[in-house]
C-alpha positions as CSV (number, residue, x, y, z in Angstrom):
1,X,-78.6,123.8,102.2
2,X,-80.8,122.4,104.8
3,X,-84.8,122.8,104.2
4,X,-84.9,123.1,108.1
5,X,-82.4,126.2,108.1
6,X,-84.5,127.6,105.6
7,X,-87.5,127.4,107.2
8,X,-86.1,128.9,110.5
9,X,-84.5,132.0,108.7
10,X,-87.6,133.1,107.1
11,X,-89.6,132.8,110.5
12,X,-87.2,134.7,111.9
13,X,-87.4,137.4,108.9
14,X,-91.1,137.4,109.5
15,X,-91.1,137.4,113.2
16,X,-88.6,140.5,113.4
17,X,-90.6,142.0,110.8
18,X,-94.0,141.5,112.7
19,X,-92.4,142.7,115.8
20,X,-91.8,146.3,114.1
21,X,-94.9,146.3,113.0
22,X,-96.8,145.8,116.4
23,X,-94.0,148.0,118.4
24,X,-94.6,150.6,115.6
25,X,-98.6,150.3,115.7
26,X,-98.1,150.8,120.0
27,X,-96.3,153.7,119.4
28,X,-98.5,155.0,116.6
29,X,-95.7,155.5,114.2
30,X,-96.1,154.8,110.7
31,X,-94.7,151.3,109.3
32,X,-94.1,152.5,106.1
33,X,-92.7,155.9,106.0
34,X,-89.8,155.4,108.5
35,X,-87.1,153.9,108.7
36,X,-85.6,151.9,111.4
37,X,-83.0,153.7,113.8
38,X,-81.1,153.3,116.8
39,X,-83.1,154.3,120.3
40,X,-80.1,156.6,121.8
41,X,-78.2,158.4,118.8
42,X,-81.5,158.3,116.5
43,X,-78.9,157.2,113.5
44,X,-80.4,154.8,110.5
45,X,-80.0,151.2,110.7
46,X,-78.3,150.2,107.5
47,X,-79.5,147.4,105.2
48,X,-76.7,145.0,106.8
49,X,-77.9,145.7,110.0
50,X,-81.5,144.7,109.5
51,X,-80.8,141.2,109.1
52,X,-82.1,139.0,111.6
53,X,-80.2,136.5,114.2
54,X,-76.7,137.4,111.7
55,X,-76.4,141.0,112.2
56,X,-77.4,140.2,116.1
57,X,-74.4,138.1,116.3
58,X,-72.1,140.5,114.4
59,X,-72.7,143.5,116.4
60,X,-73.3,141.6,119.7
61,X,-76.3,143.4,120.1
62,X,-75.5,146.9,119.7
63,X,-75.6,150.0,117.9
64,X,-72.9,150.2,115.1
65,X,-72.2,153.8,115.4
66,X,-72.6,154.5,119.6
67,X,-71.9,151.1,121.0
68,X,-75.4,150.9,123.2
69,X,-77.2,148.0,123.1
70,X,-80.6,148.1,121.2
71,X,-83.5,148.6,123.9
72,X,-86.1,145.9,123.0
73,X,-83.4,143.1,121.8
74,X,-84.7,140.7,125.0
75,X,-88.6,140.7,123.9
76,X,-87.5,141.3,119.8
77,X,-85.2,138.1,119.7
78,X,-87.5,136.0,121.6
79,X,-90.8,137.0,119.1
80,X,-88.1,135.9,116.3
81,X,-87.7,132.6,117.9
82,X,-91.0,131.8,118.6
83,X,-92.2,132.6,115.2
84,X,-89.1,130.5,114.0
85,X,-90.5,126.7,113.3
């Protein structure tokens, strides 16, 4: 495997993970003690559908269980690319 590929996937990883983070801090919501769901039908985000850029591109975007699209995908995607080397 490519170093390069490598080194983009984990920025992503950490990018989408900072991103929670500060949306979470915004909101005053704890980081630690929830877990991530969708905005409309409040369901849990499985493990699967935490990964970054792959689960994107698998569910086009959008809630597994009620077919919306996930609210902050524009601005979330964009902090995972520019935090991607």
């Amino acid at each position: 495997m490519n170093p390069n590929y490598l080194i983009f996937y984990l920025g992503a990883i950490f990018g989408s993970h900072g991103s929670v983070i500060y949306s979470r801090f915004l909101m005053r919501r704890s980081v630690v003690n929830e877990r991530s769901q969708c905005d409309f039908c409040r369901s849990t985000l499985g493990v699967i559908d935490l990964i970054p850029i792959l689960s994107f591109i698998l569910l086009r975007g959008k809630c597994r269980r009620c077919h919306q699209y996930f609210g902050q995908i524009g601005r979330a995607s964009c902090r995972e690319r520019v935090s991607s080397p």
